[in-house]
TORDODREN-929958 format. One record per residue (C-alpha): x, y, z; residue in one letter. Coordinates in steps of 0.2 Angstrom, whole numbers, plus 5000, padded with zeros to 4 digits. Each point is the difference from the previous one (the first is absolute). Layout:
<atoms>
XYZA
...
</atoms>
This chain:
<atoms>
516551305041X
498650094997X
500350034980X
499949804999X
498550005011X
499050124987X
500849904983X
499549865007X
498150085003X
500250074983X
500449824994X
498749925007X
498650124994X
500649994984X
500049834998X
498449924991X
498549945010X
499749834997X
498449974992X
498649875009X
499949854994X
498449964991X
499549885010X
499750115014X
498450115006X
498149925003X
499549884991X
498249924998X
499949825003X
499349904985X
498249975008X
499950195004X
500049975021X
501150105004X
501750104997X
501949965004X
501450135000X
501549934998X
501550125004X
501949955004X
500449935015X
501950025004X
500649934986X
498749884995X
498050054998X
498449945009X
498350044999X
498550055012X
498149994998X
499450185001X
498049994995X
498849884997X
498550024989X
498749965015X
500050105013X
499549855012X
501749924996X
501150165005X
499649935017X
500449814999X
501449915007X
501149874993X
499249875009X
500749894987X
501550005006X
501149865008X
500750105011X
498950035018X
500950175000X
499450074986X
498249964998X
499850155008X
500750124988X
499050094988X
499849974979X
500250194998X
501750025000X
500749834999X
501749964995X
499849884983X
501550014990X
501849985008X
501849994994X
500050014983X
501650024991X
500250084984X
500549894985X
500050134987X
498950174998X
498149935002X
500849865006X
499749945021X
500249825005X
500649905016X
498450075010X
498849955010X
498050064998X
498749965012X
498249924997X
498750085013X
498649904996X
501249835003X
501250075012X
501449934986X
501750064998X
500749974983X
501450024989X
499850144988X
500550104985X
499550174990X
500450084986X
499150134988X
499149934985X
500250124983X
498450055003X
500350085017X
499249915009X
500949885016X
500149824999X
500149955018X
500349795003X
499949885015X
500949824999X
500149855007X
501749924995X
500150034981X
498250014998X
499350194998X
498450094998X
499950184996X
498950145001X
500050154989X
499850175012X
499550184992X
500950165005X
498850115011X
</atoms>
């Protein structure tokens, strides 16, 4: 019994790590606000706000938001992007990603452009609009 228990921990640290995709770490949003690090969650990824450019907003509230409950919580922190599935390497859809300054929940997408950098989209129905992030 114990010979399996050590093959099997030999196994298992000789397999390959898999590599992150590249869609994960922090990202800077396209007007330079603030940064996102998206990271897996479970199986699928989501995102949270960890800085803000001005100081003065690292201690707001979504007061934006529909929800009474959540007013309350701060920016700093925030969850923004959730349940993305991958499509394909640099490839997320079938998220969500939240709008602070509307309190909006939309349906979203990401994927990285040849250059590097993120493109991150919001839709309504079949209609998108995207924003390109930097690596930070």
């Amino acid at each position: 019994m114990r010979a399996i228990a050590i093959a099997a921990a030999f196994t298992l640290a000789a397999a390959p790590a898999l590599a992150a995709d590249p869609v994960e770490g922090e990202w800077l949003t396209q007007s330079g606000s603030g940064k996102v690090r998206i990271a897996p969650c479970g199986a699928r990824l989501c995102g949270a706000i960890t800085w803000l450019k001005n100081p003065a907003d690292a201690k707001a509230t979504d007061a934006n938001n529909p929800d009474a409950r959540l007013k309350a919580r701060p920016i700093l922190g925030l969850p923004m992007l959730w349940g993305f599935r991958q499509a394909a390497q640099g490839k997320w859809n079938g998220g969500k990603i939240y709008d602070p300054a509307s309190g909006k929940t939309y349906d979203s997408k990401m994927s990285i452009n040849a250059n590097g950098t993120l493109k991150v989209e919001g839709c309504i129905l079949m209609v998108c609009q995207a924003q390109t992030w930097k690596r930070s």
